[in-house]
N, C-alpha and C positions, 0 to 999 in steps of 0.2 A: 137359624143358620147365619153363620157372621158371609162377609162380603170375601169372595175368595181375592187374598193378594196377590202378588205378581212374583212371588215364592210359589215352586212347584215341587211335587213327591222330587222329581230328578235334581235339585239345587242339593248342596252338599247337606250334611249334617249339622254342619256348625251356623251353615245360613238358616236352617230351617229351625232352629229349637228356641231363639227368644220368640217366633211368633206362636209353635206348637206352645210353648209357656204360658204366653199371654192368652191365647183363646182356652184353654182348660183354667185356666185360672178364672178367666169370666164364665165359665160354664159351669165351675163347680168352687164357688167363691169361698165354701165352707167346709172346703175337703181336708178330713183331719184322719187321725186316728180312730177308728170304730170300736175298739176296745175299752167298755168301759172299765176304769181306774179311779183312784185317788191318790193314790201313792206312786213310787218308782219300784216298790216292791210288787204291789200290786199288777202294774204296768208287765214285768219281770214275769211272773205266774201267769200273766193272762195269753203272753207271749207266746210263751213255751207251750202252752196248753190248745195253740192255736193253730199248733201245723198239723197240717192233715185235719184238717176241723173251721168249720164255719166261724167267724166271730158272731155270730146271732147265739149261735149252739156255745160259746165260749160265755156270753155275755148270761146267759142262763144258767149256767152253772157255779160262776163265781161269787155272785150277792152270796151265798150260804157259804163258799169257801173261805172267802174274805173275811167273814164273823167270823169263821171258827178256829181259822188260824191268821190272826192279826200283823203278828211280826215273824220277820226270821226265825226269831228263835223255835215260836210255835211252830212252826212247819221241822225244823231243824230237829226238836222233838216226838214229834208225832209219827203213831201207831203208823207204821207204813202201809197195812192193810187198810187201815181208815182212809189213810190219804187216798187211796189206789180208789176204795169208794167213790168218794168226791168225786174225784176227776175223773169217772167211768165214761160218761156220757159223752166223753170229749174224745174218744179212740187212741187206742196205743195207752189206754193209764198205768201199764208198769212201768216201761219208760217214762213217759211222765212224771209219772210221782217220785220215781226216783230221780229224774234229776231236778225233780225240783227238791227236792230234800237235801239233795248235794248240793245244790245251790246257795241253799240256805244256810247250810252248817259252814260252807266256806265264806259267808259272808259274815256270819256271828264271828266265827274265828282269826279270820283276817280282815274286816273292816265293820267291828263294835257294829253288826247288825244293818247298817247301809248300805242300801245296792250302792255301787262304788258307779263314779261320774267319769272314769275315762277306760276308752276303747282296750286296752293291753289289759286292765283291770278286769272288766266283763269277758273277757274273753280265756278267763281263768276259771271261772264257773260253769260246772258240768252242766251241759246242755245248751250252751251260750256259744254261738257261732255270730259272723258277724251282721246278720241280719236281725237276731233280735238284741245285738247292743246295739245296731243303729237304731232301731224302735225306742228302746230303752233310753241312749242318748236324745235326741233328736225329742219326741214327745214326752219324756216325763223331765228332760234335764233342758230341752232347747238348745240344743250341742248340736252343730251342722259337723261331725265328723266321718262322716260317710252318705252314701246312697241306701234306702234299705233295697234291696233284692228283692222280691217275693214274684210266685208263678207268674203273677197280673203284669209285673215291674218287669219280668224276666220275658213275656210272649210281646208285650207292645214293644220293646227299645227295638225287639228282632224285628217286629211287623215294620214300625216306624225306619229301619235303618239308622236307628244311634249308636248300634255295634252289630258286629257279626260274631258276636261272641255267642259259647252255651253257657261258662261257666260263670256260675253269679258273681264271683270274685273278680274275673274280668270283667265281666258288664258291669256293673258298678265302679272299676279302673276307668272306663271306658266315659261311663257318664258324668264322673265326677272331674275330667279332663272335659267333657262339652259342655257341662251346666255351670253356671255360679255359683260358688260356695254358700253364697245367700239363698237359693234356690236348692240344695241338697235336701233339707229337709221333705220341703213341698213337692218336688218333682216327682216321689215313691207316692204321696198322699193321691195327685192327682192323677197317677198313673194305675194303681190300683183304683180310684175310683172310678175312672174311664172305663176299665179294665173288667169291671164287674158289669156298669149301665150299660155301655154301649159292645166296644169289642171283646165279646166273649171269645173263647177259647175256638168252638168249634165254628159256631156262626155269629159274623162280627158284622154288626149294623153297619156299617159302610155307609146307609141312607141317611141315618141318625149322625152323622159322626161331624164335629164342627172342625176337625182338624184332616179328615180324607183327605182334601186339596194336597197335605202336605205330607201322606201317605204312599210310599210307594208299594205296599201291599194293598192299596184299597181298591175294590172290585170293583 
């Protein structure tokens, strides 16, 4: 447990988030994307295939999907029952698989088979909201053009007091007005990773937690 500062849960938001920064950065020096990838396409598929679904459960499924459908195009192509196969074990696979296939045929179609590197781009692709273009930007391209959202991103900023927002669109308005542009990236990594080890959803280590001090939900 680091040494509490002379920041407290009640100091505003904007006082409290280089130091929330700084102690999650020392506590989770290596916090990245858990997805594994090689590609942006990759990256793309592993995304989409991750809502409603564990990346542990994502990461076990894709080694075989990645061999079998390598590029856009192969997916763009493919037996859609096949695909629907694949991606069963990951929940919701007809949605799924269909937009990943929509994904792909608009990316053969409109950018020669590259997942495309800017945010208005991604967000023409079926299934692409802007949480997994910021995945997408940010980790496979290193493009700090947003915050990503996710449930983790979405319960701490509310616990934490960095918005009083629900909707992910605002709260990432919100955060990407208190964080540093240099910091958009890493803020979703470390936030989701707290999010998982320590404050879970229903019961949130509070005892465990090196940033509580600076907590005004913390019990």
């Amino acid at each position: 447990m680091s040494q509490p500062s002379a920041l407290t849960a009640a100091s505003s938001a904007e006082a409290r988030i280089p130091e929330i920064l700084r102690l999650l950065h020392q506590e989770y020096p290596d916090a990245t994307c858990e997805l594994d990838f090689r590609s942006p396409l990759e990256l793309l598929v592993a995304t989409i295939l991750s809502a409603q679904c564990t990346d542990e459960r994502v990461n076990k499924v894709t080694p075989a999907l990645f061999a079998a459908y390598p590029t856009a195009q192969a997916y763009a192509e493919a037996d859609i029952e096949e695909l629907q196969e694949a991606v069963r074990p990951t929940g919701f696979f007809r949605n799924k698989s269909k937009n990943i296939q929509g994904a792909a045929r608009r990316i053969v179609e409109a950018y020669d088979g590259d997942v495309p590197s800017v945010m208005d781009d991604l967000l023409t692709l079926p299934g692409v909201a802007r949480k997994t273009a910021n995945v997408v930007l940010g980790c496979a391209y290193h493009i700090a053009d947003g915050v990503v959202v996710d449930t983790h991103v979405k319960r701490l900023s509310n616990r934490l007091g960095l918005t009083a927002e629900s909707n992910p669109e605002k709260i990432e308005r919100d955060l990407m007005n208190l964080v540093p542009q240099e910091e958009w990236i890493d803020i979703g990594h470390l936030l989701i990773f707290h999010g998982r080890r320590v404050c879970a959803a229903r019961k949130p280590n509070c005892a465990a937690c090196v940033i509580s001090h600076l907590c005004p939900s913390a019990q």
